[in-house]
N, C-alpha and C positions, 0 to 999 in steps of 0.2 A: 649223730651230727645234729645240731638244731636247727632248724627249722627254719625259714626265712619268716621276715615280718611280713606280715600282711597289711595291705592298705586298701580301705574300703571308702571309694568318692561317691557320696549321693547328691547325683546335681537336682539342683529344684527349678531348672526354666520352667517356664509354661508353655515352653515348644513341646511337643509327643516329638519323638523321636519318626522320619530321618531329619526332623527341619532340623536346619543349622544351628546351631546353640552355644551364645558367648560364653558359657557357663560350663558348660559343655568344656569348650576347647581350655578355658584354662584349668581345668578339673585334670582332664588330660597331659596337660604341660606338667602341671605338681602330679601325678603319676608316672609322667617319664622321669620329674628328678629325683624321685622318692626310687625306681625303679634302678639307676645310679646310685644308690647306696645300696641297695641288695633286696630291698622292698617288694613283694610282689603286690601288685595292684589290680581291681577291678574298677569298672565304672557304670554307676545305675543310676539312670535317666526317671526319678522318682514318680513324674506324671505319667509314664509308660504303666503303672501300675494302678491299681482301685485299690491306694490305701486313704479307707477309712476313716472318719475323723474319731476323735476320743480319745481316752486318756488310758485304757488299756492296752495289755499287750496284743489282745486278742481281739478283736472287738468283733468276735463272729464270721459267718457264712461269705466268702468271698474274699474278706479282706485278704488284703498281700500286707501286709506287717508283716505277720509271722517270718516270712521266708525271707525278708530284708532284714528283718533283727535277725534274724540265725544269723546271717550275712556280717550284721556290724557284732553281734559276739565269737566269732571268729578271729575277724580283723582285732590289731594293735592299734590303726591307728586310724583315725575315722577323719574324711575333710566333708564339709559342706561346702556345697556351693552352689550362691544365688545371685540373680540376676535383682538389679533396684528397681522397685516398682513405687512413684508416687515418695521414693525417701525412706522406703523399707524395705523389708525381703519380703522374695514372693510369696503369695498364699502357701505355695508347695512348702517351701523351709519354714513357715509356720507348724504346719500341719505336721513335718517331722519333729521338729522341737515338740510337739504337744504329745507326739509318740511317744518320745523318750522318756517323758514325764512318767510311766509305767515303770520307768526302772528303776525310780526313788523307792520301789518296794520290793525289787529284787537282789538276791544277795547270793553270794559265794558259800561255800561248802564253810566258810570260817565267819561270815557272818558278814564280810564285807560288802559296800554294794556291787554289785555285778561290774558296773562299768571301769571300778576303779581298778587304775594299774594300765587301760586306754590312754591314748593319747589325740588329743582333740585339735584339728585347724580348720581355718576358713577361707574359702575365696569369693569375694565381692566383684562383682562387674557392673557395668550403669553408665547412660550416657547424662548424668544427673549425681546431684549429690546425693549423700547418705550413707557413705562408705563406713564410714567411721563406727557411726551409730550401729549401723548392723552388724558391724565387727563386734563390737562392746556387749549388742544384744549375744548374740551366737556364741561369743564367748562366756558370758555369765549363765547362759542358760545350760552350753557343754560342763561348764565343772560343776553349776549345781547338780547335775546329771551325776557326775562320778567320774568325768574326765580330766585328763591333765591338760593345758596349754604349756607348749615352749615358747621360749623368748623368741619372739619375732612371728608368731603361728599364727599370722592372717597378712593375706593379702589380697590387693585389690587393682583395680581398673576403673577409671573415669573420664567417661570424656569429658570437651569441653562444654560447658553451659550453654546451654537451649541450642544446642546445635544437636543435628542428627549420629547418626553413624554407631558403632558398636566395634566391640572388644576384636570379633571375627572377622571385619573389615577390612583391619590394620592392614600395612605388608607387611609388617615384622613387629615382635614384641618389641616394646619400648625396654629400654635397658635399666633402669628404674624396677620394671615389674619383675622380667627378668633376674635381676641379681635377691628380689626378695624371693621369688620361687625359689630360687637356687639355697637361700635360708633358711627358710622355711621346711623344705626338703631336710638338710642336713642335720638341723637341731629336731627335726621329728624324730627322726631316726636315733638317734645319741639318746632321745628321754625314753625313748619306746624299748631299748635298749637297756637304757638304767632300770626299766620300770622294771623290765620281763628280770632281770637278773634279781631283781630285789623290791618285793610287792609291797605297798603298805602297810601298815600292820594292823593285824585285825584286832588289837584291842589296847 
């Protein structure tokens, strides 16, 4: 029988975990609709760990890389998700994009890069602009990585300008965000899907 997909959310607030975290919860939201197609899911709270800055896989004594890439080379289908800070993603989703950057020299037993044949989304939260942007960032830097994006593979949350409040606030998703999880979701699953059945070609 094969195997269920796997889906690995690394959120990047700058909360430790138990604080509340908008990033967080809709990490969790696209894990329960990922988890409606048949997906199994985890969720890792990035700043919970000492990973390391650098551009290797490894980067020595203590780091936690290691054990969170085991993590996303397991997983089909990998989401980020960061809270806006100032009009960009947090230092955390920096610092995982600068991880990944290690795996522009990792390959498959066929020579391919490791990541390729993943499937890559994003969730943006922020009571401030700059949704957009770090969609575009997160996304250029997932497929130069060796990930795929599906049609519609980012979504986000904004409040309203210079006003306070956050994502975990709300009483209820807005139906707007709502119907893109619910997209987001369903087309991960169908390319993660295409992909597992039928890999790149390694030359």
């Amino acid at each position: 029988m094969t195997q269920p997909l796997k889906a690995l959310a690394l959120v990047c607030s700058l909360k430790p975990s138990p604080a509340p975290s908008s990033s967080a919860l809709i990490a969790q939201q696209l894990l329960d609709e990922l988890a409606g197609h048949g997906a199994t899911g985890e969720l890792v709270r990035v700043v919970d760990h000492d990973v390391k800055p650098g551009v290797e896989a490894d980067m020595g004594d203590g780091d936690a890389w290691p054990e969170i890439r085991r993590k996303i080379v397991a997983a089909d289908i990998l989401l980020i998700s960061t809270p806006t800070w100032v009009g960009h993603m947090s230092s955390v989703a920096q610092r995982v994009l600068e991880r990944l950057d290690a795996e522009l020299s990792e390959t498959d037993d066929e020579g391919r890069p490791a990541m390729f044949g993943k499937v890559g989304v994003t969730a943006v939260v922020g009571n401030e602009d700059g949704a957009h942007k770090i969609t575009a960032d997160l996304f250029q830097a997932l497929n130069d990585t060796g990930f795929t994006v599906p049609a519609q593979g980012g979504t986000y949350w904004n409040g309203e300008a210079m006003k306070g409040g956050d994502y975990n606030d709300l009483d209820e998703t807005p139906e707007a965000v709502a119907s893109t999880n619910a997209t987001l979701a369903r087309n991960a699953v169908h390319l993660a899907n295409l992909l597992r059945e039928k890999q790149y070609p390694a030359s």
